[in-house]
ZAGU-463849 format. One record per residue (C-alpha): x negated, y negated, z negated; residue in one letter. Coordinates in nm, 3 decimals, decimal comma. Example, Ala and Ser with C-alpha at 12.3 -4.5 7.8 and 13.67 -1.06 7.14 Angstrom:
<rs>
<r <-1,230; 0,450; -0,780>; "A">
<r <-1,367; 0,106; -0,714>; "S">
</rs>
This chain:
<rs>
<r <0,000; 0,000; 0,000>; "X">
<r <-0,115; -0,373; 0,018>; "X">
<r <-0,226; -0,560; -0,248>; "X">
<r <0,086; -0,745; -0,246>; "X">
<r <0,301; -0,485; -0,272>; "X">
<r <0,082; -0,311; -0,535>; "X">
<r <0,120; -0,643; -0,778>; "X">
<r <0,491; -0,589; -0,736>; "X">
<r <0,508; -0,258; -0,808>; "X">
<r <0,255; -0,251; -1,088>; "X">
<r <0,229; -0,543; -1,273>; "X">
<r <0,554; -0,746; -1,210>; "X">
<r <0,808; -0,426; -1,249>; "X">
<r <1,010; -0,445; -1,600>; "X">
<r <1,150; -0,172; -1,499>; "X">
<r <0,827; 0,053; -1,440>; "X">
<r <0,632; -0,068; -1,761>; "X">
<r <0,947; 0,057; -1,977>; "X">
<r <0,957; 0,461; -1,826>; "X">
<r <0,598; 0,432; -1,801>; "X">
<r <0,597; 0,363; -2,218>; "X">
<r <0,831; 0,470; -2,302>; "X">
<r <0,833; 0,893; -2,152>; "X">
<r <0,700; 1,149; -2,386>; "X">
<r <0,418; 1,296; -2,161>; "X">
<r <0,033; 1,227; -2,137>; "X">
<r <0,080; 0,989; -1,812>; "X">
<r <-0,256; 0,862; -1,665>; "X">
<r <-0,311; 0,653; -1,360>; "X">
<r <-0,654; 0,735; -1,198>; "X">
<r <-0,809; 0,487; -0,924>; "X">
<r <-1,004; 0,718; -0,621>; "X">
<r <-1,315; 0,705; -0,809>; "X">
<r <-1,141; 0,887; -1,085>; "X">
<r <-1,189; 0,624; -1,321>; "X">
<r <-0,908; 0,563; -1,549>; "X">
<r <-0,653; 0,233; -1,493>; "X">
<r <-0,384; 0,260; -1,686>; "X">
<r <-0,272; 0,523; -1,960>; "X">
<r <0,083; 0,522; -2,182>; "X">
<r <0,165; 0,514; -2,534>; "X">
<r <0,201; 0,897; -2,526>; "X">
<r <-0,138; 0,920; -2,414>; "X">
<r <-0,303; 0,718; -2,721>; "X">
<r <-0,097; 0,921; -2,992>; "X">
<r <-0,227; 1,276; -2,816>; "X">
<r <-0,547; 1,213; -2,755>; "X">
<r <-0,612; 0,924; -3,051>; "X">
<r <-0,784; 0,684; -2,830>; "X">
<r <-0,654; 0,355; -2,795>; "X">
<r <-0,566; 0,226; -2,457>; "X">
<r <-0,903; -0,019; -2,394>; "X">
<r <-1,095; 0,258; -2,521>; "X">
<r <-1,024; 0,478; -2,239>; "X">
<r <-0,937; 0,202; -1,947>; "X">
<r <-1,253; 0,236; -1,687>; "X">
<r <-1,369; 0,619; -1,830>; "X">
<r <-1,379; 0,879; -1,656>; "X">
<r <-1,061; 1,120; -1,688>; "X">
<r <-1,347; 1,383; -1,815>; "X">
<r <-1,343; 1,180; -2,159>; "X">
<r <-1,009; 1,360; -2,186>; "X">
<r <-1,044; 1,696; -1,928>; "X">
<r <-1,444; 1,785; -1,982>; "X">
<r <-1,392; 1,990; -1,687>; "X">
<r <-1,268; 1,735; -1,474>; "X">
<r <-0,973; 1,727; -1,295>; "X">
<r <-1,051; 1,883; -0,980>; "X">
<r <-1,280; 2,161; -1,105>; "X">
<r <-1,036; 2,298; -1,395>; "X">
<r <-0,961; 2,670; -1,514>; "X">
<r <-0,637; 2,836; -1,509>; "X">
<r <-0,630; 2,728; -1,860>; "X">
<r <-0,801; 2,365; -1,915>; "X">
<r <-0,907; 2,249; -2,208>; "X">
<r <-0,835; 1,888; -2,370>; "X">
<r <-1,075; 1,717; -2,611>; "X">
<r <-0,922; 1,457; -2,864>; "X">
<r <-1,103; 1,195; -2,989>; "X">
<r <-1,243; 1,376; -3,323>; "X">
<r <-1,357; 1,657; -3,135>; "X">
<r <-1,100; 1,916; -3,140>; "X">
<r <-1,006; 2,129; -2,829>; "X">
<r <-0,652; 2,220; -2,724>; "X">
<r <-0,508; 2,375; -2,433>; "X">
<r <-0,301; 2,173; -2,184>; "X">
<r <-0,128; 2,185; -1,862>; "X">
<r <-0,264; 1,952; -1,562>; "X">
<r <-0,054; 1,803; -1,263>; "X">
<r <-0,171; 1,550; -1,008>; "X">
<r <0,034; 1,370; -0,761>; "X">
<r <-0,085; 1,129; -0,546>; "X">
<r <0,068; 0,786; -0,640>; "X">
<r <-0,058; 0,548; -0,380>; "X">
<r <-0,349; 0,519; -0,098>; "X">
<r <-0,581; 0,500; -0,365>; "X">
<r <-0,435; 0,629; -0,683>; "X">
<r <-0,332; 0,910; -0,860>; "X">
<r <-0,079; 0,968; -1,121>; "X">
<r <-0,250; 1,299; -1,380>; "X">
<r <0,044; 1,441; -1,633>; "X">
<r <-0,090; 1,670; -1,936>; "X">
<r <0,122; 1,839; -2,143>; "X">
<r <-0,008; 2,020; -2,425>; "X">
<r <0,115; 2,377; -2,390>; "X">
<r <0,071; 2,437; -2,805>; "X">
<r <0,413; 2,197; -2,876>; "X">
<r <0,723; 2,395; -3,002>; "X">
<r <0,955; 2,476; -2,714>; "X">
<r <1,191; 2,249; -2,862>; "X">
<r <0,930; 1,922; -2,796>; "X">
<r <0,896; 2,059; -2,447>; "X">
<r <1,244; 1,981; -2,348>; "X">
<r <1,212; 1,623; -2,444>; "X">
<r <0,920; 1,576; -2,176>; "X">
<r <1,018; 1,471; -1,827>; "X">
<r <0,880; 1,622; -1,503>; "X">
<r <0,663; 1,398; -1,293>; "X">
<r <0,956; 1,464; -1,025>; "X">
<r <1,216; 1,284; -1,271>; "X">
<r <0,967; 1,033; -1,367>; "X">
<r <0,944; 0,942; -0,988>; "X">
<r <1,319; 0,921; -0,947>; "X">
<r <1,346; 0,679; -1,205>; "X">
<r <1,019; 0,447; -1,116>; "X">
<r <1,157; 0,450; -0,756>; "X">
<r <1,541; 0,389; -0,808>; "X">
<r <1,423; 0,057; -1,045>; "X">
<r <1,111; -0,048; -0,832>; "X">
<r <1,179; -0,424; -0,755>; "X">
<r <1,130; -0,361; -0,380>; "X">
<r <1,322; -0,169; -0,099>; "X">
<r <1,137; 0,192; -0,121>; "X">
<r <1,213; 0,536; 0,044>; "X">
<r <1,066; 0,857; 0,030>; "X">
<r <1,126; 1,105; 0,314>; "X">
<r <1,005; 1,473; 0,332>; "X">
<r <0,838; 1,593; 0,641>; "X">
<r <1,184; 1,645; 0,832>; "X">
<r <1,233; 1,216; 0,705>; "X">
<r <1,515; 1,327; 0,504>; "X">
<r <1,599; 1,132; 0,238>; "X">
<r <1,459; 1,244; -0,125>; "X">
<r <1,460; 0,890; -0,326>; "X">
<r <1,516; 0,536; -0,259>; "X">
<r <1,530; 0,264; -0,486>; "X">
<r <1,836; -0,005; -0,562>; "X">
<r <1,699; -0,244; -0,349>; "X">
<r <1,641; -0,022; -0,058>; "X">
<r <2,005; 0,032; -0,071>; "X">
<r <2,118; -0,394; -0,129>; "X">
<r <1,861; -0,520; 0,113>; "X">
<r <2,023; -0,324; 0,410>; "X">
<r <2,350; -0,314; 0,276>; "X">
<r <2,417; 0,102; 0,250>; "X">
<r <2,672; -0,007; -0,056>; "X">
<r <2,712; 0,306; -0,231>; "X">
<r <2,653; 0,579; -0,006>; "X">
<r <2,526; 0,900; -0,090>; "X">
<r <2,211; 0,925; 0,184>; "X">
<r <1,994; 1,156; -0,034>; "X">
<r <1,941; 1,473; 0,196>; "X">
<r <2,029; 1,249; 0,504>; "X">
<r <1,834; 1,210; 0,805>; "X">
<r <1,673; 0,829; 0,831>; "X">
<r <1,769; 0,820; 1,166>; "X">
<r <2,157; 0,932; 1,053>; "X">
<r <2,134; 0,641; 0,863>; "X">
<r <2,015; 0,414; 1,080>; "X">
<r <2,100; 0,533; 1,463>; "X">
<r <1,956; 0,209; 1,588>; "X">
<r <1,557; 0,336; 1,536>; "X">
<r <1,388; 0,329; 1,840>; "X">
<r <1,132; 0,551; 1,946>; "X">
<r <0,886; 0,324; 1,877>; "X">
<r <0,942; 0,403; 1,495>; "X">
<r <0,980; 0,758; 1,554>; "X">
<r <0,635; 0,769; 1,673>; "X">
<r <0,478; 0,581; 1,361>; "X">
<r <0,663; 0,864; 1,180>; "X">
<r <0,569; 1,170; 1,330>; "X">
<r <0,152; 1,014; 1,336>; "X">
<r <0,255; 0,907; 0,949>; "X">
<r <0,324; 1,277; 0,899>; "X">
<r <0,018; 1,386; 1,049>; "X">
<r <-0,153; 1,090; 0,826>; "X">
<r <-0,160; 0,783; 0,969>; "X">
<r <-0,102; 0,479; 0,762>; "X">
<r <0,063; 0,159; 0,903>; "X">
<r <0,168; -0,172; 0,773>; "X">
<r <0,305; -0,506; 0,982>; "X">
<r <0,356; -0,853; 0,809>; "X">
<r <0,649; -0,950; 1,040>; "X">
<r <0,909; -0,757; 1,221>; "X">
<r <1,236; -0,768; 1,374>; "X">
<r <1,481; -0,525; 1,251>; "X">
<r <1,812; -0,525; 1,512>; "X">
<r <2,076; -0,353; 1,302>; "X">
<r <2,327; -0,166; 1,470>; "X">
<r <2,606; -0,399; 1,428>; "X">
<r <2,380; -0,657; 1,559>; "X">
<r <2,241; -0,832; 1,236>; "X">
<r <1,899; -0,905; 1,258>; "X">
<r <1,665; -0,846; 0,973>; "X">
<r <1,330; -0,978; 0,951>; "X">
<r <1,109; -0,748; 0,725>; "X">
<r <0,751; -0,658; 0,604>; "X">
<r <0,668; -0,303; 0,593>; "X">
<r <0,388; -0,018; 0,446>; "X">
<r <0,479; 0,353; 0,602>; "X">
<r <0,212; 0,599; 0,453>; "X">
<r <0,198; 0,950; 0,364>; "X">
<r <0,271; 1,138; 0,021>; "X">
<r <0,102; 1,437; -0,101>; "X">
<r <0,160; 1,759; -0,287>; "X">
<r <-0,058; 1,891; -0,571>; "X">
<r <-0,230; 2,050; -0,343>; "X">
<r <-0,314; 1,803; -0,118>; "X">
<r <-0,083; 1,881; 0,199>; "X">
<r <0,129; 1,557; 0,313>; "X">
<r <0,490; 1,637; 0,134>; "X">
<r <0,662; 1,325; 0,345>; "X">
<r <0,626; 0,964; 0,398>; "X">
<r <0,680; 0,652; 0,204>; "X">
<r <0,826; 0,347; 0,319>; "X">
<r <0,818; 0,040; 0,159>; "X">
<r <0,962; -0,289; 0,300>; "X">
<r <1,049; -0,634; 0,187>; "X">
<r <1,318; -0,858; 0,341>; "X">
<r <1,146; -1,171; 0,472>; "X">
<r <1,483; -1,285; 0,695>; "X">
<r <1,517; -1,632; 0,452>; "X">
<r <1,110; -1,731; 0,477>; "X">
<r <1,174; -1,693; 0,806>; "X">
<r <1,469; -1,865; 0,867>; "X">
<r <1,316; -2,162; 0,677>; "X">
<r <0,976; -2,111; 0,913>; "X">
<r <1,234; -2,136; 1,239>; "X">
<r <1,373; -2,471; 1,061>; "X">
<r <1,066; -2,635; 1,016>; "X">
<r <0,906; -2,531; 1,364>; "X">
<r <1,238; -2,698; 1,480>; "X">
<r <1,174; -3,002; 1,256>; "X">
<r <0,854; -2,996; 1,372>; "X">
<r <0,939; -3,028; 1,765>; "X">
<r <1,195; -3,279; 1,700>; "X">
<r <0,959; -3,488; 1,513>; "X">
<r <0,749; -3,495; 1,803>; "X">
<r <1,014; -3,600; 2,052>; "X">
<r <1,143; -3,852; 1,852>; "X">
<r <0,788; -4,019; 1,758>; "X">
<r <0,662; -3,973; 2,139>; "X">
<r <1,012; -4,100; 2,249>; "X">
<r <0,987; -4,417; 1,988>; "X">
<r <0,654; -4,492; 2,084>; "X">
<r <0,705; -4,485; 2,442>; "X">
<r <0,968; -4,750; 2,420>; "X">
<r <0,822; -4,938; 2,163>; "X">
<r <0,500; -5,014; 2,398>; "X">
<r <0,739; -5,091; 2,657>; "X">
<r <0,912; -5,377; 2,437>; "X">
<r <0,585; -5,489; 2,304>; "X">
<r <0,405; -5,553; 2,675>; "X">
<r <0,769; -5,789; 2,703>; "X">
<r <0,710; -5,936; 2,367>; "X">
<r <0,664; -6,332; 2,438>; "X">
<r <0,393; -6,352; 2,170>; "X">
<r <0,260; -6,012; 2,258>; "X">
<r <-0,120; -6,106; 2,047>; "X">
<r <-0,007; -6,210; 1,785>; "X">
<r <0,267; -5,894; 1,747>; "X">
<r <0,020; -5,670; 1,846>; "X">
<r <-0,215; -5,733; 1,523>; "X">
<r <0,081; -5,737; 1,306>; "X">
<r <0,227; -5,400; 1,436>; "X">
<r <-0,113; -5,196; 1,403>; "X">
<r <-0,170; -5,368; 1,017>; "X">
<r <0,167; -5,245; 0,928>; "X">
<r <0,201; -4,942; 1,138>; "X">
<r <-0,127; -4,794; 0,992>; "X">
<r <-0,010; -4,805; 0,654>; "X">
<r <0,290; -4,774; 0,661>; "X">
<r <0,300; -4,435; 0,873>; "X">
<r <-0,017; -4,287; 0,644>; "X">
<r <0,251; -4,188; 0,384>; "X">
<r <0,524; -4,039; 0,537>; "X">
<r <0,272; -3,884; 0,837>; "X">
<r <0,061; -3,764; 0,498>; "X">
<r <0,425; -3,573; 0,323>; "X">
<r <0,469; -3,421; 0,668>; "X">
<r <0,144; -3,270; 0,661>; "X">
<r <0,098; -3,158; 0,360>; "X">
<r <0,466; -3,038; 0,324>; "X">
<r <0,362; -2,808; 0,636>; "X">
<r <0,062; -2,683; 0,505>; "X">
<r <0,193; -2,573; 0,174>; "X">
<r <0,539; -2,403; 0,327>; "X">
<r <0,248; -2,219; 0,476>; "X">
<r <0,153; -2,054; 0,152>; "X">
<r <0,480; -1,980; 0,019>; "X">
<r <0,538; -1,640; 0,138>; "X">
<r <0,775; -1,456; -0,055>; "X">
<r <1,122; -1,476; -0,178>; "X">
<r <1,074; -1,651; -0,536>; "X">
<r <0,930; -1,935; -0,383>; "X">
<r <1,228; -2,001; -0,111>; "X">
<r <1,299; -2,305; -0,357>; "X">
<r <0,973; -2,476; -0,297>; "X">
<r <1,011; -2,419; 0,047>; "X">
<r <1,334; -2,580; 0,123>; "X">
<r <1,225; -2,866; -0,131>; "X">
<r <0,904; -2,922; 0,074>; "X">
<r <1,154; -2,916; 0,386>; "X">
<r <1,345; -3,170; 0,244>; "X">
<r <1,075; -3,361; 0,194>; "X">
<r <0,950; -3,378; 0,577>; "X">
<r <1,302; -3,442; 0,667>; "X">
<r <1,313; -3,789; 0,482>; "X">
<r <0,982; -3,859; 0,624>; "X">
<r <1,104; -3,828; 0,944>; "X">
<r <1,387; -4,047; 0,863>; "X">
<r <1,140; -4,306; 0,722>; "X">
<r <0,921; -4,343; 1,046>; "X">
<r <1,236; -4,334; 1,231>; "X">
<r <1,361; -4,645; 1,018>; "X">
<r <0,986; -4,811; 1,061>; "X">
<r <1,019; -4,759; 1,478>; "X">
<r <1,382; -4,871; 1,454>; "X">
<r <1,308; -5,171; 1,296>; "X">
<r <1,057; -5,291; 1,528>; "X">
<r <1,320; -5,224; 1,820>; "X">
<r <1,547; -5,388; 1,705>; "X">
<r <1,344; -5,696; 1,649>; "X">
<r <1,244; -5,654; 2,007>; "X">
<r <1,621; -5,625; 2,132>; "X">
<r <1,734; -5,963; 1,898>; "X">
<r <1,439; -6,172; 2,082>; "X">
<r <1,501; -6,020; 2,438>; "X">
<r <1,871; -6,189; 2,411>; "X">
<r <2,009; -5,823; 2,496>; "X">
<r <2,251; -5,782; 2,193>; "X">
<r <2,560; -5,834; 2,297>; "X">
<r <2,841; -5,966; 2,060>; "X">
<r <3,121; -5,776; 2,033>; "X">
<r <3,419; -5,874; 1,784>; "X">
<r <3,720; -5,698; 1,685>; "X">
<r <4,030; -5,747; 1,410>; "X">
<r <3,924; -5,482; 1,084>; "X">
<r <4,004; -5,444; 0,712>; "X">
<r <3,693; -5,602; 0,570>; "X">
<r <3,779; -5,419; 0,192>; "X">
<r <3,831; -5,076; 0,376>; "X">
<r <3,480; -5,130; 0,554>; "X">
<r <3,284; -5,198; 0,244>; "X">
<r <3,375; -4,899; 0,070>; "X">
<r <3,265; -4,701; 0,372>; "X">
<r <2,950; -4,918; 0,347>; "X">
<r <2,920; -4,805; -0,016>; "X">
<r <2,993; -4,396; 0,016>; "X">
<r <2,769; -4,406; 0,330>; "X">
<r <2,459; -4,610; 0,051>; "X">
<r <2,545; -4,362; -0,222>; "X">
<r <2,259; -4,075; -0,075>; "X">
<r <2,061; -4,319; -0,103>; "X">
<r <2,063; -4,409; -0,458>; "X">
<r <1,806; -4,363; -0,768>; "X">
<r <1,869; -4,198; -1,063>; "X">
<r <2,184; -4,403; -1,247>; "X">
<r <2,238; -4,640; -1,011>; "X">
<r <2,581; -4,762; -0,887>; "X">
<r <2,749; -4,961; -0,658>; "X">
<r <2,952; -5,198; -0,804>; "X">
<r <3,256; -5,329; -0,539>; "X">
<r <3,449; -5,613; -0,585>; "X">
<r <3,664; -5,800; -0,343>; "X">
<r <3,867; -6,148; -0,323>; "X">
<r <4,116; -6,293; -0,050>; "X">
<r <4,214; -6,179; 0,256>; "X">
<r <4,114; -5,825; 0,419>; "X">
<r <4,167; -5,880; 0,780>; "X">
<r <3,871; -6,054; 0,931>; "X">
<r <3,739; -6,086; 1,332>; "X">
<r <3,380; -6,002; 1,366>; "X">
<r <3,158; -5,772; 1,493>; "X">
<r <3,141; -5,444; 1,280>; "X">
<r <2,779; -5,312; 1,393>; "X">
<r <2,602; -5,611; 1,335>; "X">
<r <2,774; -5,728; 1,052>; "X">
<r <2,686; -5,322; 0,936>; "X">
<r <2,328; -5,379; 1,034>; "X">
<r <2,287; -5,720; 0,794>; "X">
<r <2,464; -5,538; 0,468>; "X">
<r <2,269; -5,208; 0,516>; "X">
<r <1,953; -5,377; 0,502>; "X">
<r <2,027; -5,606; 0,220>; "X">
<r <2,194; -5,263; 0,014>; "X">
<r <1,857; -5,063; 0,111>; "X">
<r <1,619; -5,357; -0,069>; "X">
<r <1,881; -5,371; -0,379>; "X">
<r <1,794; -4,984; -0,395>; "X">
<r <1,459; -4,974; -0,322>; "X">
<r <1,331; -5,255; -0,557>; "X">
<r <1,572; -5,187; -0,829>; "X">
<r <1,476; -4,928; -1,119>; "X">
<r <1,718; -4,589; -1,219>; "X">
<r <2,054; -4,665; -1,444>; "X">
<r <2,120; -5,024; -1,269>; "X">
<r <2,386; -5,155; -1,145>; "X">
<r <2,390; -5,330; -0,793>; "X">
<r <2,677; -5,521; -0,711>; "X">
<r <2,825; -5,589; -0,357>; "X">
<r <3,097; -5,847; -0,312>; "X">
<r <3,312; -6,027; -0,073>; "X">
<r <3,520; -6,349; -0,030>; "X">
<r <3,760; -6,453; 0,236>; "X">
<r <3,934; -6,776; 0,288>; "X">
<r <4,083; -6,907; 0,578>; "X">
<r <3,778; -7,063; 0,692>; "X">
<r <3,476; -6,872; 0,574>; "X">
<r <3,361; -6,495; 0,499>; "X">
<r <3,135; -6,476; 0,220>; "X">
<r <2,925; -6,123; 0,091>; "X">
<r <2,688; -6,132; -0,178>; "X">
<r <2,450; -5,866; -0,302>; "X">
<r <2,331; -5,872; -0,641>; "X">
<r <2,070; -5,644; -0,757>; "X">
<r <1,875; -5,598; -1,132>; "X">
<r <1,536; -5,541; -0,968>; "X">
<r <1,213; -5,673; -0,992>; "X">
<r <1,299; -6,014; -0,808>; "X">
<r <1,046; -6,266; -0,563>; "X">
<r <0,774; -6,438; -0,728>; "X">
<r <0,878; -6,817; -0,673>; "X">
<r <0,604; -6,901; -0,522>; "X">
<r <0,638; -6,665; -0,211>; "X">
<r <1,046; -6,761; -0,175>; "X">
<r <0,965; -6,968; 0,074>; "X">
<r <0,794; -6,692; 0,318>; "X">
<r <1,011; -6,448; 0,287>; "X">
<r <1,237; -6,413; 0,611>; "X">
<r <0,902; -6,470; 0,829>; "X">
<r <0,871; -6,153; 1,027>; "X">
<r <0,603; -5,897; 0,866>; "X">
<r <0,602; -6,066; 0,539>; "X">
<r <0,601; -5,876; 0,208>; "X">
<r <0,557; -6,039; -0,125>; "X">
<r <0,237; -5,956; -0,346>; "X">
<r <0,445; -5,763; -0,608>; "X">
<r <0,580; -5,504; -0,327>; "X">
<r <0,282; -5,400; -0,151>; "X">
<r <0,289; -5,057; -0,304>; "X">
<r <0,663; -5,033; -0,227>; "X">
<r <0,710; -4,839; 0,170>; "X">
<r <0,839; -5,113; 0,394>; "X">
<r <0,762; -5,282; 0,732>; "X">
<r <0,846; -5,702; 0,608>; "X">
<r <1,118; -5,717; 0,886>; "X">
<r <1,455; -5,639; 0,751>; "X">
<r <1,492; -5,946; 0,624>; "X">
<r <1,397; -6,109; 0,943>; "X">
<r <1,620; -5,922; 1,147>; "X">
<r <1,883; -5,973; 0,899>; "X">
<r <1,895; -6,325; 0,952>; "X">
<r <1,865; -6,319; 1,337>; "X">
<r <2,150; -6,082; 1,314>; "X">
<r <2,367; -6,332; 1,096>; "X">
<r <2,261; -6,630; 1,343>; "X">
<r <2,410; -6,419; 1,627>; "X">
<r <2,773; -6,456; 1,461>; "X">
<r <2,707; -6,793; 1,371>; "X">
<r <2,644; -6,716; 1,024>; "X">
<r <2,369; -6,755; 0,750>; "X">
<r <2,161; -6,587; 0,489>; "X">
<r <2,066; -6,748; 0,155>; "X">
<r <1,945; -6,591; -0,155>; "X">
<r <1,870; -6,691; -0,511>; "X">
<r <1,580; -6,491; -0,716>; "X">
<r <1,440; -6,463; -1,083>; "X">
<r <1,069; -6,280; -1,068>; "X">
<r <1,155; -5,936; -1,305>; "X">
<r <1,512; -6,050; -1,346>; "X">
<r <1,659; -5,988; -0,998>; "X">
<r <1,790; -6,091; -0,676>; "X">
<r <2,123; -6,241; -0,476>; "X">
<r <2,169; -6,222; -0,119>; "X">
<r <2,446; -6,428; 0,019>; "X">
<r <2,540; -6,400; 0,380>; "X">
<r <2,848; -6,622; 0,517>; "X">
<r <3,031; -6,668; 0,851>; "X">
<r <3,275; -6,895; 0,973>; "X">
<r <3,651; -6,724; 0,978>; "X">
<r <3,971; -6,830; 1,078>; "X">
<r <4,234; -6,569; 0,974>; "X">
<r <4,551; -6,764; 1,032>; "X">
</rs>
C-alpha cells in the first residue's frame, strides 16, 4: 500500500487501535526485516515486556527460533527466562508487513475460546477500516469489505460476500480484468487519479492500491483493493481550472480594451504614469491571493481538507472580482471623458430602488455592520437608474470599506418638488482636513488610506457621473469621526 493509505489505516483508524488492544491474543506486527513495529496489550501481559521494550527487536526476543525456522512445537521465552510452548501463525498484512499471532497452547480450554482467530480479527479491522477496502479470493469473489467500501459506491445493504466483483459491478472493463488476473499472479498496481463510469452513468473519480494477499504459506490467497473517493477534490480542481481560464479572458479582455481607451485618452502622459503607479500596486494583492490560493489548493489532497479548499476558492473568486472592479473603474473613467454615456431617464419608485441598493450592498458588509434606510417625500422621481446606481454604489462601497465591524452606515433620501437629495453617512475613519480639498481629483487617495485596496477614482467618477444629470456631490468629514456624502439633482415631480 502507499504511504498514504498506510497512515490511514494505521495510525488514524479508531476503529483498528481498539480490536488491536483490546483482543486477547499475542498480536505482533513485523516490518520485512522482521523487526518488530507494533505489539498489543495482550502481548506485554504474556510475555512481561513492555511495549518500547520490544518495538525495533527482533521477533526472536520472543520466538528464539525465529519465525521462519520454527519446530512443530516452538518455544516462547518470557522476559524472566522461562520457556513455554506456543502456537505460531503469520499472515501477510501489507506489501511490507506481517501480522505474527501466538497463542500459548498451556491456557485452560476455557481461555482458548475467548481468543479470536486472525480470520475474525481481519473481518473486524476491515469492516471498520476508515477507507473503501475489499478482499477477493483468487476467483475475485468477495470475502470482506469494509463500511466504506459499501457507502462510497453506494451497495446500501446488500449482501455481496461470496459475489463475483464483476456481478457487482457489470460495468468493469477488461482493462481491470487484466490488472486482476496479473494481481493474482503478483503484480502490484496503484493510480492517483481515475475515472470510474458507473453503470447507471455516475462518474466516480477514485484513487486506488490492487495488490496481492497471502496464505501462511506463502501462496497468493486473493487480492486486495483499496480505494479512496477523490470525486469532490476533483470537482473543486475542475472549478478552479475553470476560474482559472476565465480569469485569463477577462484580464486579457480588460486589458485589451483598456490600452485601446488609453491611446484615445486626451492627456494620454500624464494617465499613463498614473495608471502603471496604481495598477502595480494595486493588482500585487489580489494577483498575490490568486497565486498563492492556487498553489496551496495544490496541496490539499484529501477529503478533510475540502474546507480549505473551497475557502481558498473563495478567496480567488473575490480577487477576481477586485481586479475586475480596478479595470472597470478605469473604463469607465475613459467612457465619462469620451462623451459616450448616454443619458437615459425613466419614471421609478426612488424608496423601492434603495432597498434594492441596500440587499444588493449587504454581501458586502463587515462583521456588524448595517445599513440603516431612511426615506422622506415623494417616491416617484425621473432620472436615470444606472447612473444614478453607479454614484450610490460607489459612495456605499467607501462607507464599507473605511468603516470598522458593528457600525452603522446610514443611507438616506429626500424629495421635494424641486430637488432629490441622498446622503451617506458612515462611522469610519474620516479625511484628514487638510487633504479635503484633493479628494475628487482623479487617482487621489488620502495619506491615512494608503494601506486600504483602492484605485483614487470612484470618487472622481462619482462626480462626473452626478454632473451628467445635472447634479452635484458634496461631503462633510471629521478625521476618526466619519464621513457624509451628499449627492443632489434637480426634480420636478408635479
Amino acid at each position: 500500500m502507499s504511504d498514504d493509505i498506510q497512515n490511514i489505516l494505521f495510525e488514524s483508524s479508531p476503529e483498528f487501535q481498539i480490536l488491536f488492544q483490546g483482543i486477547s491474543l499475542v498480536i505482533i506486527i513485523l516490518s520485512k526485516k522482521g523487526l518488530i513495529e507494533m505489539v498489543n496489550r495482550y502481548t506485554e501481559s504474556i510475555f512481561g515486556y513492555n511495549a518500547d521494550e520490544l518495538t525495533g527487536n527482533s521477533i526472536e526476543q520472543l520466538v528464539p527460533m525465529g519465525i521462519h525456522q520454527m519446530s512443530t512445537s516452538p518455544m516462547a521465552l518470557h522476559k524472566n527466562g522461562s520457556m513455554f510452548p506456543v502456537e505460531v501463525n503469520l499472515s501477510k498484512f501489507t506489501n511490507d508487513r506481517l501480522l505474527v499471532f501466538i497463542k500459548d497452547i498451556e491456557k485452560p480450554k476455557a481461555e482458548e475460546t475467548l481468543l479470536t482467530t486472525h480470520e475474525q480479527l481481519f473481518k473486524q479491522l476491515i469492516m471498520h477500516m476508515p477507507a473503501a477496502v475489499a478482499i477477493f479470493d483468487t476467483n475475485m469473489r468477495y470475502m470482506m469489505v469494509s463500511k466504506h467500501w459499501m457507502e462510497d459506491y453506494r451497495l446500501g445493504n446488500r449482501n455481496i460476500i461470496g459475489l463475483s466483483h464483476y456481478e457487482v459491478f457489470p460495468e468493469i472493463g477488461e482493462k481491470w480484468k487484466s490488472l486482476h488476473r496479473r494481481c493474482l499472479q503478483g503484480e502490484v498496481f496503484h493510480c492517483n487519479e481515475e475515472k470510474f463510469v458507473r453503470a447507471n452513468g455516475d462518474i466516480d473519480w477514485i484513487r486506488w492500491e490492487l495488490s496481492p494477499w497471502y496464505t501462511a504459506s506463502n501462496e497468493i490467497g486473493g487480492a486486495i483493493l483499496c480505494t479512496e473517493n477523490i470525486s469532490e477534490r476533483k470537482q473543486a480542481e475542475q472549478e478552479l481550472q475553470k476560474l482559472n481560464n476565465n480569469l485569463e479572458k477577462v484580464i486579457l479582455e480588460n486589458t485589451k480594451e483598456l490600452i485601446e481607451s488609453l491611446h484615445r485618452e486626451k492627456e494620454f502622459s500624464e494617465l499613463k504614469s498614473r495608471f502603471v503607479s496604481t495598477a502595480s500596486h494595486e493588482f500585487r494583492t489580489p494577483l498575490t491571493a490568486i497565486l498563492s490560493s492556487a498553489f496551496l489548493i495544490e496541496t490539499y489532497k484529501t477529503t478533510e481538507q475540502e474546507e480549505e479548499r473551497k475557502r481558498h476558492i473563495e478567496r480567488i473568486k473575490s480577487s477576481v472580482r477586485n481586479l475586475s472592479d480596478i479595470l472597470n473603474d478605469f473604463l469607465s473613467l475613459d467612457k465619462i471623458e469620451q462623451g459616450i454615456v448616454t443619458v437615459s431617464k425613466e419614471s421609478f419608485d426612488l424608496s423601492v430602488f434603495l432597498e434594492c441598493i441596500v440587499e444588493e450592498m449587504r454581501g458586502l458588509l463587515k462583521e456588524g455592520q448595517q445599513i440603516m434606510l431612511a426615506y422622506y417625500g415623494k417616491r416617484n422621481i425621473t432620472l436615470d437608474k444606472m447612473i444614478l446606481k453607479n454614484i450610490l454604489l460607489n459612495l456605499l462601497s467607501n462607507a464599507i470599506k473605511y468603516s470598522n465591524t458593528y457600525t452603522n452606515i446610514h443611507l438616506s433620501a429626500e424629495v421635494t418638488n424641486n430637488l432629490i437629495s441622498i446622503s451617506v453617512k458612515d462611522e469610519g475613519i474620516g479625511i484628514p482636513k487638510d487633504e479635503q480639498n484633493k479628494l475628487f481629483n482623479r487617482f487621489f487617495r488620502a495619506k491615512n488610506v494608503l494601506s486600504i485596496q483602492g484605485t483614487g477614482l470612484g470618487l472622481n467618477i462619482a462626480k462626473k457621473y452626478a454632473a451628467l444629470l445635472n447634479g452635484s456631490i458634496t461631503f462633510h468629514s471629521t478625521h476618526f469621526v466619519g464621513t457624509t456624502f451628499t449627492v443632489t439633482f434637480p426634480q420636478n415631480t408635479n
